[in-house]
DSSP file (Angstrom, degrees, kcal/mol; ACC not computed):
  #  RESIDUE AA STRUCTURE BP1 BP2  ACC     N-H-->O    O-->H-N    N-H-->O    O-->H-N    TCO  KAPPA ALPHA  PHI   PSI    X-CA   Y-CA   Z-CA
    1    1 A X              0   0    0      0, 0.0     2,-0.1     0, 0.0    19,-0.0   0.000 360.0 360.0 360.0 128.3    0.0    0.0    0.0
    2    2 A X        -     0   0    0     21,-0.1     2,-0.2     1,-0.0    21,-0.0  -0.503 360.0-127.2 -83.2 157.1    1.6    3.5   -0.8
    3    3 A X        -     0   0    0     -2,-0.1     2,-0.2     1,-0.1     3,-0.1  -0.611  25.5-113.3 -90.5 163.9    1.4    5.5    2.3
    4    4 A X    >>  -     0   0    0     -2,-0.2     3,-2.1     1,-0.2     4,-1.6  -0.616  11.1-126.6-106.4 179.2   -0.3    9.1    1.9
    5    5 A X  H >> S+     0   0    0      1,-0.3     3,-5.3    -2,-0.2     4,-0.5   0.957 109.4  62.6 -63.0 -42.3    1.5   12.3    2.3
    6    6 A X  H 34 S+     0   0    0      1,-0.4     3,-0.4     2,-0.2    -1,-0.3   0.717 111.1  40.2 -59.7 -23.7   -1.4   13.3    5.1
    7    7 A X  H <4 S+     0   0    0     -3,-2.1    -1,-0.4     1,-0.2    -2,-0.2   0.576  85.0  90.2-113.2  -2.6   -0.3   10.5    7.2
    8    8 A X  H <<  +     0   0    0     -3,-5.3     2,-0.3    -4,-1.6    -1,-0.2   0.731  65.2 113.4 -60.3 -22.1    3.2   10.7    6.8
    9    9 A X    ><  -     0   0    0     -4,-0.5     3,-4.0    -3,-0.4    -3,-0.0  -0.319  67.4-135.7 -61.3 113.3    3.3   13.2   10.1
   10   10 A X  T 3  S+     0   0    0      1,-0.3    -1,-0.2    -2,-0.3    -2,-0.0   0.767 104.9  64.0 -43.9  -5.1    5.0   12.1   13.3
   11   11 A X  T 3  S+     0   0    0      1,-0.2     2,-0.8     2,-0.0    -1,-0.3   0.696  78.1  78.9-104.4 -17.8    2.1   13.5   14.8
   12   12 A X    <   +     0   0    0     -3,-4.0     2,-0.4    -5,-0.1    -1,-0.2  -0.863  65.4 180.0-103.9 120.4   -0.3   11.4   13.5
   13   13 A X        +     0   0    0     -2,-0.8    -2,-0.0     1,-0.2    -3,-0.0  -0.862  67.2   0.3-105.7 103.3    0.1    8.0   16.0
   14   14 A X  S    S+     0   0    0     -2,-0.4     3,-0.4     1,-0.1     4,-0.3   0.820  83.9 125.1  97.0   9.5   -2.2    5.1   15.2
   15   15 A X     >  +     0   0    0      1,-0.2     4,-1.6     2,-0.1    -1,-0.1   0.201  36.1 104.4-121.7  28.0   -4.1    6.3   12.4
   16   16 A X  H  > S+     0   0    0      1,-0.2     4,-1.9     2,-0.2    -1,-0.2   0.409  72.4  66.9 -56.7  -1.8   -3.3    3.3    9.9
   17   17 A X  H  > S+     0   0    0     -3,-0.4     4,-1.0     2,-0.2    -1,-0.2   0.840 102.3  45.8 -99.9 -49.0   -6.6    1.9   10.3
   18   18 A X  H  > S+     0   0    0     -4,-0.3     4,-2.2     2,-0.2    -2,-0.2   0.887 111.9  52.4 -75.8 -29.6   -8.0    5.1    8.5
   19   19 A X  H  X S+     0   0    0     -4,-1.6     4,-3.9     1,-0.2    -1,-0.2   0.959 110.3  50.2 -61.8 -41.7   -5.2    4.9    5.6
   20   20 A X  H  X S+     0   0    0     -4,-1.9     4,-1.3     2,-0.2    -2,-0.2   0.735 112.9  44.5 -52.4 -26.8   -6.3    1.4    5.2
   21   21 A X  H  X S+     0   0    0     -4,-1.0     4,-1.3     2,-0.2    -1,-0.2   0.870 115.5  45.6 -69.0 -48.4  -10.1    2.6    4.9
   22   22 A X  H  X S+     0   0    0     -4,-2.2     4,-2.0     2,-0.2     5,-0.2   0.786 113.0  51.8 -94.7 -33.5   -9.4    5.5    2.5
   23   23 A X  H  < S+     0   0    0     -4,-3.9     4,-0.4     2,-0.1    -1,-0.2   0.922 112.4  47.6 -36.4 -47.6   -7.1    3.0    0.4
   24   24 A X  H  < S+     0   0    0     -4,-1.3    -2,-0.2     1,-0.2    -3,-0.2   0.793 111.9  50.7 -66.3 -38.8  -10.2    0.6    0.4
   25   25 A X  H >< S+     0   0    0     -4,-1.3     3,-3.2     1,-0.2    -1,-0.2   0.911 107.3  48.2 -61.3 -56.2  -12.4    3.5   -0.6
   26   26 A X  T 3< S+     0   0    0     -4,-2.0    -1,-0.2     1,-0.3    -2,-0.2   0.749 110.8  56.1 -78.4 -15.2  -10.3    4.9   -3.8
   27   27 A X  T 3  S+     0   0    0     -4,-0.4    -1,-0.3    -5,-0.2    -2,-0.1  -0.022  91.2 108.3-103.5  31.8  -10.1    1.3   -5.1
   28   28 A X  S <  S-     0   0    0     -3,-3.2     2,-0.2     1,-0.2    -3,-0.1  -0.211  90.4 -63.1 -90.0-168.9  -13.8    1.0   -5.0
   29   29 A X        -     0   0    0      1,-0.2    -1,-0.2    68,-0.1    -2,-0.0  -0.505  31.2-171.5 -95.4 175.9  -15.8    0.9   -7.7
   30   30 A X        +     0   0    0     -2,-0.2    -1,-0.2    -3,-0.1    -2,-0.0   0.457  56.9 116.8-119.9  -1.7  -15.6    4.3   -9.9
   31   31 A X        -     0   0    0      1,-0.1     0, 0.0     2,-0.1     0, 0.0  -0.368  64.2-145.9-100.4 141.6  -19.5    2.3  -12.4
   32   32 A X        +     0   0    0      3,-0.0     2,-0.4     0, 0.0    -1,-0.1  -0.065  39.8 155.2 -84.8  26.9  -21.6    5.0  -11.4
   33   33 A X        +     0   0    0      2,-0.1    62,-0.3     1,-0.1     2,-0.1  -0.981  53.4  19.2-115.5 107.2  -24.8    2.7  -11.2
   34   34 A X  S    S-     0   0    0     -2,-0.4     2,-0.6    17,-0.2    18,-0.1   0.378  89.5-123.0 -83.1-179.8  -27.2    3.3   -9.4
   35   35 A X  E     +A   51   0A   0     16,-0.6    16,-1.6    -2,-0.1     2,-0.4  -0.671  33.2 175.5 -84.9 141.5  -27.1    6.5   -8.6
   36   36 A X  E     -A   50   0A   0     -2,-0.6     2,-0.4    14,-0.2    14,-0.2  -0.984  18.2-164.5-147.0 134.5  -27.1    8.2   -4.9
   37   37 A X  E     -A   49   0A   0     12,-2.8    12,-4.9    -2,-0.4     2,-0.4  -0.958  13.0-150.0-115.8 155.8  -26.9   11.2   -2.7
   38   38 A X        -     0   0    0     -2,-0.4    10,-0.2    10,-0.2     2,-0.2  -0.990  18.5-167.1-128.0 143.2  -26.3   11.5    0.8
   39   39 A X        -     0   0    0      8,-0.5     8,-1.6    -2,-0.4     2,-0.5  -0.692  22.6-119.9 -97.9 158.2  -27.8   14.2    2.6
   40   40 A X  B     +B   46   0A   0      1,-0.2     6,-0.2     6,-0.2     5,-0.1  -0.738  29.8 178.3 -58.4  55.6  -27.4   15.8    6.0
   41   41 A X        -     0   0    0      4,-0.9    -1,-0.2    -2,-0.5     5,-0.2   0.589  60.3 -32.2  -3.0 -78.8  -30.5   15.6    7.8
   42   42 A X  S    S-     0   0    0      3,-0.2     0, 0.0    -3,-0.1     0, 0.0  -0.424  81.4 -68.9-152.4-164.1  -29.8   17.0   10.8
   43   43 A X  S    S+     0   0    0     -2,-0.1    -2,-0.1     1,-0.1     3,-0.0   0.944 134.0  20.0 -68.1 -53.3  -26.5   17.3   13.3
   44   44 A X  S    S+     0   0    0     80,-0.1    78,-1.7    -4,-0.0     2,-0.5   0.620 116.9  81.3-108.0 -14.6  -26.4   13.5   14.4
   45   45 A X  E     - C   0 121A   0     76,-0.2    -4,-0.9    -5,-0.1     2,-0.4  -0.723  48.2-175.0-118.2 146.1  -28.7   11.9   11.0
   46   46 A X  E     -BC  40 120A   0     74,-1.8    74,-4.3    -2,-0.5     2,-0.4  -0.866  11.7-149.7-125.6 137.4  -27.5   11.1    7.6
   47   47 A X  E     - C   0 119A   0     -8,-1.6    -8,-0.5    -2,-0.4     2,-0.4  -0.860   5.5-162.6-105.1 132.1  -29.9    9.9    4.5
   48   48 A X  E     - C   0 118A   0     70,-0.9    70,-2.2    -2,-0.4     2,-0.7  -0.980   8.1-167.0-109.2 114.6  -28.5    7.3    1.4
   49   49 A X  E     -AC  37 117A   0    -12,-4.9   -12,-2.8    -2,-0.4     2,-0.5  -0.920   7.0-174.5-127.0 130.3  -30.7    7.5   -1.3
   50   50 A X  E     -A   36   0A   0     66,-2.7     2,-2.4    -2,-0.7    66,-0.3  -0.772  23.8-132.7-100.5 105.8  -30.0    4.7   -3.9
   51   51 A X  E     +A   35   0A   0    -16,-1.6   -16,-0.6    -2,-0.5     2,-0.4  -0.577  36.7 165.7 -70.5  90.9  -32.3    5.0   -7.4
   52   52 A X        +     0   0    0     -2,-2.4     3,-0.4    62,-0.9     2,-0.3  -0.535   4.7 167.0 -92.0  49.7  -33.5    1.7   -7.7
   53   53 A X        +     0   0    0     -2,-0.4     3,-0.1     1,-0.2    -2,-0.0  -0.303  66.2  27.5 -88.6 140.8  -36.1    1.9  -10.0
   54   54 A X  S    S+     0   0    0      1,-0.5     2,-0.5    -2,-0.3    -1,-0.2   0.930 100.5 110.7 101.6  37.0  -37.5   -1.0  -11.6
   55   55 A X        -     0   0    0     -3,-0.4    -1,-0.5    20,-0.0    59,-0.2  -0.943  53.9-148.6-175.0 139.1  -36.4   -3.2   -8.3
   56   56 A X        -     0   0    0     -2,-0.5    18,-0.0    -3,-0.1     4,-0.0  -0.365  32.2 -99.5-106.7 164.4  -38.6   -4.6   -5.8
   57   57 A X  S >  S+     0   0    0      1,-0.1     3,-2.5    -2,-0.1    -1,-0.0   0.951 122.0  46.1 -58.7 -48.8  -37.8   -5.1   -2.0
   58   58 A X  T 3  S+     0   0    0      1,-0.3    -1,-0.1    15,-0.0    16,-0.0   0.428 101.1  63.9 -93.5  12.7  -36.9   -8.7   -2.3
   59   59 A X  T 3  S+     0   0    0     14,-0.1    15,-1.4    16,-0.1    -1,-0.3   0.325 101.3  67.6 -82.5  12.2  -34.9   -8.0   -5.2
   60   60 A X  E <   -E   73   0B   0     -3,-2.5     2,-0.4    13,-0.2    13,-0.2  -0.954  58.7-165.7-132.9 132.4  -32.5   -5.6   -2.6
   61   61 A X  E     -E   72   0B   0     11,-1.3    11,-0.6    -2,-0.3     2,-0.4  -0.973   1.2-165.6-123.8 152.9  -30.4   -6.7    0.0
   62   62 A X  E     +E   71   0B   0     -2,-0.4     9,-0.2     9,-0.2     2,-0.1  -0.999  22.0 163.8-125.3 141.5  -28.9   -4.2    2.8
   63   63 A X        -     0   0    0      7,-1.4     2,-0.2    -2,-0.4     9,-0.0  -0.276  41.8-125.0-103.8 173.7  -26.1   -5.3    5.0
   64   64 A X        +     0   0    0     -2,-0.1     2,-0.2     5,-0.1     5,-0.2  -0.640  28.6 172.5-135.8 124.4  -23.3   -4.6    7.4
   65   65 A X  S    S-     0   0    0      3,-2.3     4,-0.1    -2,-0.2    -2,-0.0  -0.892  70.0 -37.4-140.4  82.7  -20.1   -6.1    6.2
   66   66 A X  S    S-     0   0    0     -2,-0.2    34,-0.1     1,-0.2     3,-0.1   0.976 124.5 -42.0  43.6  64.1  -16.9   -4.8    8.6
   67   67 A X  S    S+     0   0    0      1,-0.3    33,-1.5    32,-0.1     2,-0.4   0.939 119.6 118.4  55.2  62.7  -18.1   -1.6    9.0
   68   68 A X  E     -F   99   0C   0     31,-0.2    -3,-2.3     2,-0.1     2,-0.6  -0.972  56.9-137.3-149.4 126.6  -19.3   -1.2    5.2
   69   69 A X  E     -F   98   0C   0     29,-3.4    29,-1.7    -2,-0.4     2,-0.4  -0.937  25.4-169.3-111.2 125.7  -22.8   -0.7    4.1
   70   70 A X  E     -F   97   0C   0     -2,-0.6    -7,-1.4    27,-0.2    27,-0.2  -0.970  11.0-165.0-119.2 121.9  -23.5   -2.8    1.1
   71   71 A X  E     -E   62   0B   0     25,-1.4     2,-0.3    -2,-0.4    25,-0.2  -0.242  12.1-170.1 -56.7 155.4  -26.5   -2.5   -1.0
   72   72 A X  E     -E   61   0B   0    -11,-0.6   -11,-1.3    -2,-0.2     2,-0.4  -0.899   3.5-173.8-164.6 113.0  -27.0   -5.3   -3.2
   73   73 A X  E     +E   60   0B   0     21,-2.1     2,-0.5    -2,-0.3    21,-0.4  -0.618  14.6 141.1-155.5 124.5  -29.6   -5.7   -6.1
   74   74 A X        -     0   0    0    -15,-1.4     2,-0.3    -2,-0.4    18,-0.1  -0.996  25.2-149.8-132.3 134.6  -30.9   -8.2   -8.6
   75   75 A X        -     0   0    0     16,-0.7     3,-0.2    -2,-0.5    18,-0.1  -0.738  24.1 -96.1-110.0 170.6  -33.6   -8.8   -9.8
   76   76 A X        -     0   0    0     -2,-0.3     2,-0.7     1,-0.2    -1,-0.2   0.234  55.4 -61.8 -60.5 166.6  -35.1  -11.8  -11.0
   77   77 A X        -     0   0    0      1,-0.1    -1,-0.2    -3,-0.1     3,-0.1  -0.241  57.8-104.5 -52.0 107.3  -35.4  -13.2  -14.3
   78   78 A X        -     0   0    0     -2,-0.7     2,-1.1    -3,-0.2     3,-0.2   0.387  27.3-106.9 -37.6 135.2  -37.2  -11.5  -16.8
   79   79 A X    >   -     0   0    0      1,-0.2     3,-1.7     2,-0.1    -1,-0.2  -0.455  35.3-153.1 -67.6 110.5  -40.8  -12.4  -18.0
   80   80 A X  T 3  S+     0   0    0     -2,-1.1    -1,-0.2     1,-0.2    -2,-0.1   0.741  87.9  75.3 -52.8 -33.3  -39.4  -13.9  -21.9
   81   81 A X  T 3  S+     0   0    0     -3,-0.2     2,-0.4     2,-0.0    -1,-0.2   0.637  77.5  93.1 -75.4   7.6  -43.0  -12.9  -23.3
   82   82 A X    <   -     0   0    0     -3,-1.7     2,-0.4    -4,-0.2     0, 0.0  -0.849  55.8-167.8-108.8 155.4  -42.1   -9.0  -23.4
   83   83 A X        -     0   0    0     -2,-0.4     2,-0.3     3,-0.0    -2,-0.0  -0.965  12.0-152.6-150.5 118.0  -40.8   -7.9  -26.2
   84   84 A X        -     0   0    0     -2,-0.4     3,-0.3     1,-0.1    -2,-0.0  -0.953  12.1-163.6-110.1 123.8  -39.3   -4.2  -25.5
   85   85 A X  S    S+     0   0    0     -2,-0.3     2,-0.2     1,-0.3    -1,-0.1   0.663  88.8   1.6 -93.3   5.2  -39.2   -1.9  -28.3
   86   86 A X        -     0   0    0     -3,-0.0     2,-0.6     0, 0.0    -1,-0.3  -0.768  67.3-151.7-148.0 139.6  -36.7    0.1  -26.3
   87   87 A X        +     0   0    0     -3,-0.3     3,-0.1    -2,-0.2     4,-0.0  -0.913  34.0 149.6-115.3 115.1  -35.1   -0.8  -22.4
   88   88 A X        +     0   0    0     -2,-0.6     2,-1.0     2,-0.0    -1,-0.2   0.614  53.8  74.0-102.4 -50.7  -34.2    2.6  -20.8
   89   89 A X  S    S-     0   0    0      1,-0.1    -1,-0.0     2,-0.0     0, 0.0  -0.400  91.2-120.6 -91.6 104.0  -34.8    1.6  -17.2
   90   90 A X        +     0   0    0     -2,-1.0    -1,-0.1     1,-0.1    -2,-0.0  -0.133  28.5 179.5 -54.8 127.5  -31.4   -0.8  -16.0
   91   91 A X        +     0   0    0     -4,-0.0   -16,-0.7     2,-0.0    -1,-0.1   0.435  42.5 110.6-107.6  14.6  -32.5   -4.0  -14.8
   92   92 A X  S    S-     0   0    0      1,-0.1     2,-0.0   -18,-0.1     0, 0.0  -0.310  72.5 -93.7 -85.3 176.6  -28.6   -5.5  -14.0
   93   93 A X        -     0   0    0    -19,-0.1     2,-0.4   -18,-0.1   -19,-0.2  -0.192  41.4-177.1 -90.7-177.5  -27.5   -6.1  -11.0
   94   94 A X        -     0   0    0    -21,-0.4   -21,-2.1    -2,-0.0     2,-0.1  -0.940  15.9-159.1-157.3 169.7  -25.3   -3.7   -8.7
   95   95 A X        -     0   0    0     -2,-0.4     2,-0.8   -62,-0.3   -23,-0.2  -0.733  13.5-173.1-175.2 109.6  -23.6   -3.7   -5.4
   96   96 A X        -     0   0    0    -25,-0.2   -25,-1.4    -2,-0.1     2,-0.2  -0.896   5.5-166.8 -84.7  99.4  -22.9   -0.4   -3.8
   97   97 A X  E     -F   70   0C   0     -2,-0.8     2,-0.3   -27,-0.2   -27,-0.2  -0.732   7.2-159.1 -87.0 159.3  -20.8   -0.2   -0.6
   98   98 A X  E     -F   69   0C   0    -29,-1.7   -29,-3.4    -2,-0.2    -2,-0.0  -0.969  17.5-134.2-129.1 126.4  -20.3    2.6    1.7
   99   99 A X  E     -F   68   0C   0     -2,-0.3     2,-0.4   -31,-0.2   -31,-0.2  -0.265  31.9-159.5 -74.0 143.9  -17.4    2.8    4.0
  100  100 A X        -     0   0    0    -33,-1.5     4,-0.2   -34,-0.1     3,-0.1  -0.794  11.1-118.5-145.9 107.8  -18.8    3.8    7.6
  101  101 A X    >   -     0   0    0     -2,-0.4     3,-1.5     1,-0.1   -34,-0.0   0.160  45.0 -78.6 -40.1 148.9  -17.1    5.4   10.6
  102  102 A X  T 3  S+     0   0    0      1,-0.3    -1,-0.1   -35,-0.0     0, 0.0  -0.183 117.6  17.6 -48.5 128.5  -16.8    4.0   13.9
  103  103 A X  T 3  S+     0   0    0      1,-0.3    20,-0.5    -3,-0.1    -1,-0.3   0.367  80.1 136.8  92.4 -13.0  -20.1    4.3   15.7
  104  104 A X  E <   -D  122   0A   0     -3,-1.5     2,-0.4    18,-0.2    -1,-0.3  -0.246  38.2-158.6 -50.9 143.0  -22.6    5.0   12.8
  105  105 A X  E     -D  121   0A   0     16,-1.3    16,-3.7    -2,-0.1     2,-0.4  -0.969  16.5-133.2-150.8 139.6  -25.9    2.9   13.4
  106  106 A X  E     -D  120   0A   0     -2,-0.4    14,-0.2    14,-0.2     3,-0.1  -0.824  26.4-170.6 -95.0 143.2  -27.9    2.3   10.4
  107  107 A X  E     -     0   0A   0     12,-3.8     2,-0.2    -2,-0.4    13,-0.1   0.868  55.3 -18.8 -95.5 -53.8  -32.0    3.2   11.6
  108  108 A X  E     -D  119   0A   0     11,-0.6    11,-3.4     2,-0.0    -1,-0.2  -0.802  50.2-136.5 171.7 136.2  -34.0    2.1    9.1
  109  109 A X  E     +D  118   0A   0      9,-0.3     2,-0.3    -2,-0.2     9,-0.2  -0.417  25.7 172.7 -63.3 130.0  -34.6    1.0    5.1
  110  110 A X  E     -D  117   0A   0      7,-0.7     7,-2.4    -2,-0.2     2,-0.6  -0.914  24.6-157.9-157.9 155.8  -37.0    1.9    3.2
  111  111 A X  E     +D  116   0A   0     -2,-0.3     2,-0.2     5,-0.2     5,-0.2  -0.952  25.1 159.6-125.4 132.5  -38.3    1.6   -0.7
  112  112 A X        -     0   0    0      3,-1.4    -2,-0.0    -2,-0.6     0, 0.0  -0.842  64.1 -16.1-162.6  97.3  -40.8    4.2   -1.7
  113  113 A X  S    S-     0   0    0     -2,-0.2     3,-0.1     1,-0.2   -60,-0.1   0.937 129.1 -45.9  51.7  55.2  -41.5    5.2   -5.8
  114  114 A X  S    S+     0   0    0      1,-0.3   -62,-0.9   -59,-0.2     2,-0.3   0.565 122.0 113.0  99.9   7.0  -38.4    3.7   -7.2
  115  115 A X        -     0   0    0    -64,-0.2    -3,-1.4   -63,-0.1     2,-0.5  -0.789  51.4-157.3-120.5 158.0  -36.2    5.4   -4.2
  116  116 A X  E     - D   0 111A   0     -2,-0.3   -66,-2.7   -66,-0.3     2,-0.6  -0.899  16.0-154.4-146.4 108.5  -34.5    3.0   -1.4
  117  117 A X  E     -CD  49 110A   0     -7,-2.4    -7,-0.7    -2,-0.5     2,-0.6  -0.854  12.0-170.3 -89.7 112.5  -33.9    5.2    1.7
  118  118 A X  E     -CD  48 109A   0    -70,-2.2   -70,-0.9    -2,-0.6     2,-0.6  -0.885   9.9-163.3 -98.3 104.0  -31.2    4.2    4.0
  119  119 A X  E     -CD  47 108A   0    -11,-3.4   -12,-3.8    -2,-0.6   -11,-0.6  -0.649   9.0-172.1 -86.9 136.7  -31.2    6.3    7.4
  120  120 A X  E     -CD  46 106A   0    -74,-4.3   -74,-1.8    -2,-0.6     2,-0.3  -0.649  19.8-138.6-115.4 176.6  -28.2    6.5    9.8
  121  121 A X  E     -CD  45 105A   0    -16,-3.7   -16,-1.3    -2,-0.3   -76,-0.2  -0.874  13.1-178.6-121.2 129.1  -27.4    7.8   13.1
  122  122 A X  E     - D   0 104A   0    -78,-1.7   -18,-0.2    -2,-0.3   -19,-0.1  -0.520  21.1-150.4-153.6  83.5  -24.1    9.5   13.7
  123  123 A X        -     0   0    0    -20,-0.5     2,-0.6    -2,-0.2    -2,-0.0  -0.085  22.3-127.6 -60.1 165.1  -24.2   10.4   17.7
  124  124 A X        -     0   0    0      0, 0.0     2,-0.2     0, 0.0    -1,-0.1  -0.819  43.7-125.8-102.2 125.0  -21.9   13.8   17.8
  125  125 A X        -     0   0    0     -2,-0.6     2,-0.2     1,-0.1     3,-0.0  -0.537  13.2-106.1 -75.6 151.1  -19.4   12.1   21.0
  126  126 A X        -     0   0    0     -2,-0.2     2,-0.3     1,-0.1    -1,-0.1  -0.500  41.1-113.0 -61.7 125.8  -18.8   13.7   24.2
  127  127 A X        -     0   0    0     -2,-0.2     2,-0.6     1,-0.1    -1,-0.1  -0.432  33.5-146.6 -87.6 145.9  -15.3   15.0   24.2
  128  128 A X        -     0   0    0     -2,-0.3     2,-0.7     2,-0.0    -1,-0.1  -0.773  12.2-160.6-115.9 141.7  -13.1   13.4   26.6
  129  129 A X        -     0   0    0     -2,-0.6     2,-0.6     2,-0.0    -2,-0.0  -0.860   7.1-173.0-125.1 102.4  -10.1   14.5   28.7
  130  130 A X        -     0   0    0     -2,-0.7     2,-0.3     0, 0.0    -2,-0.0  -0.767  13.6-144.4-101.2 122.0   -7.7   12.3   30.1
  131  131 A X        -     0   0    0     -2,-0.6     2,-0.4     0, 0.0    -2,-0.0  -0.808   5.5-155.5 -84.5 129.8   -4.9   13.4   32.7
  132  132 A X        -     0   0    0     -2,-0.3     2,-0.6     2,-0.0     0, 0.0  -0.699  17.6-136.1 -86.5 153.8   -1.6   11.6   32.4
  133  133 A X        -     0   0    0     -2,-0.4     2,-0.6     2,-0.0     0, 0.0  -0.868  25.7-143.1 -96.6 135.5    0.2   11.9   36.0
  134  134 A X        -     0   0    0     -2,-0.6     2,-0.3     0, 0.0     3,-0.1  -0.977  19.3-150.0-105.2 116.8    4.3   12.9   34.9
  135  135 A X        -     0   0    0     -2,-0.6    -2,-0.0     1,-0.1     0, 0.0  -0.843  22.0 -86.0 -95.3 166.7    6.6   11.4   37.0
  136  136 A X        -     0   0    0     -2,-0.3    -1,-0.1     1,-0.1     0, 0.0  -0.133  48.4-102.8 -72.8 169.6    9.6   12.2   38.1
  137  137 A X  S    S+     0   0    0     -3,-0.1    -1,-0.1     0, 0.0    -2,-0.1   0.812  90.4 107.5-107.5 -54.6   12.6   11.2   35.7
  138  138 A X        -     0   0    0      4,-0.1     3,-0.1     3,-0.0    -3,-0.0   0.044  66.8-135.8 -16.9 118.2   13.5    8.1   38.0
  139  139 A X        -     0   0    0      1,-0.1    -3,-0.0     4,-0.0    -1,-0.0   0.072  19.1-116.3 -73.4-165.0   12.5    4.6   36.4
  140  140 A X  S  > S+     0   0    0      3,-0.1     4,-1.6     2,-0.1     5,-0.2   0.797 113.6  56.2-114.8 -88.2   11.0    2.2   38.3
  141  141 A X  T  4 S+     0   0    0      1,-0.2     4,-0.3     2,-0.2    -3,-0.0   0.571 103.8  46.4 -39.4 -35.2   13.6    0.2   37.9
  142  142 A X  T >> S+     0   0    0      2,-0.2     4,-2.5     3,-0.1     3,-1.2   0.873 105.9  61.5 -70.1 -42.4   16.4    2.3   39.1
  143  143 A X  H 3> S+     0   0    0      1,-0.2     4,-1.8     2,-0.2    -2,-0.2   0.962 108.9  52.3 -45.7 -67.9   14.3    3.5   42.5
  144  144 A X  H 3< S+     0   0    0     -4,-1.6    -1,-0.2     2,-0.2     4,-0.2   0.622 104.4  47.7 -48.8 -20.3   14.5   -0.3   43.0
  145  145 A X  H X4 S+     0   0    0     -3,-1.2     3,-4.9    -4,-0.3     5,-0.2   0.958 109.2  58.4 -62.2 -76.5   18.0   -0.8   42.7
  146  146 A X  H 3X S+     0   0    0     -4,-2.5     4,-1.3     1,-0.3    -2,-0.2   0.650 102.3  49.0 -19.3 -58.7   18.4    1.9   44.8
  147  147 A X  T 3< S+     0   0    0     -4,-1.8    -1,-0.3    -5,-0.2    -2,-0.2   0.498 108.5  55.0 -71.6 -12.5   16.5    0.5   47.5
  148  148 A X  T X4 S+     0   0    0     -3,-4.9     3,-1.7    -4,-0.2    -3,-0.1   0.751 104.1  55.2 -70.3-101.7   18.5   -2.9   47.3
  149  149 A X  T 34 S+     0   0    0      1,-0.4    -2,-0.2     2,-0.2    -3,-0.2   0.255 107.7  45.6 -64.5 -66.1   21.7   -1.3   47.6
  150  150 A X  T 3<        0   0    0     -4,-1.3    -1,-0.4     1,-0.3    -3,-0.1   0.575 360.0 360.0 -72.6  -8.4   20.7    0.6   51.1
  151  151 A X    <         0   0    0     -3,-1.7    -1,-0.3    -5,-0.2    -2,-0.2   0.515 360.0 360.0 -82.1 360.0   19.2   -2.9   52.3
């Protein structure tokens, strides 16, 4: 994996888990099919809306795959007695994923005039503030020495 410059900084500690994500991301697929926005709801809720027209519920599957939401859809086999004198509307199949931060809870699916609404949850976290205690320069180990030696 080439590393990126943004993570190249001694100051970011730990943060390979997010190069690996954003790696996973840019080697997705580029097929623009179907089509989607996400919106902003609100502060903490987030919308995916997939155009799935021509697609049934139980032709669509939604998932959670190691913190990925994947969309999924085929439909079944066409009825052989229609004879189209043109096919506009895509009937193939697709598989969308979306990479999804730590903490994200998907709410609820829904398919409504050809639209398949995903909504998530994305609580805003409480920020948290940890004190390290500094001690004085003295290991642990030498303070012990120390105290054999005077025994």
């Amino acid at each position: 994996m080439n590393r990126l410059p943004i993570f190249d900084s001694p100051l970011l500690l730990g943060f390979d888990h997010f190069e690996r994500i954003l790696d996973r991301v840019s080697k997705g697929s580029s097929e623009g099919y179907p089509p989607y926005n996400i919106e902003q709801i609100d502060e903490e809720n987030i919308r995916i809306t997939l155009a799935v027209a021509g697609f049934t519920m139980d032709d669509l599957d939604v998932s959670i795959e190691d913190n990925q939401l994947v969309i999924r859809g085929r439909i079944a086999e066409d009825d052989v007695s229609r004879v189209y004198l043109h096919r506009g509307i895509a009937g193939r199949q697709f598989q969308r994923s979306f990479v999804m931060a730590e903490g994200i809870d998907v709410i609820a699916a829904r398919l409504k005039q050809g639209l398949l609404h995903i909504d998530l949850r994305r609580p805003i976290p409480e920020p948290q503030v940890k004190k390290i205690k500094i001690e004085s320069g003295e290991s642990k180990e030498s303070a012990l020495v120390k105290t054999i030696d005077l025994e």
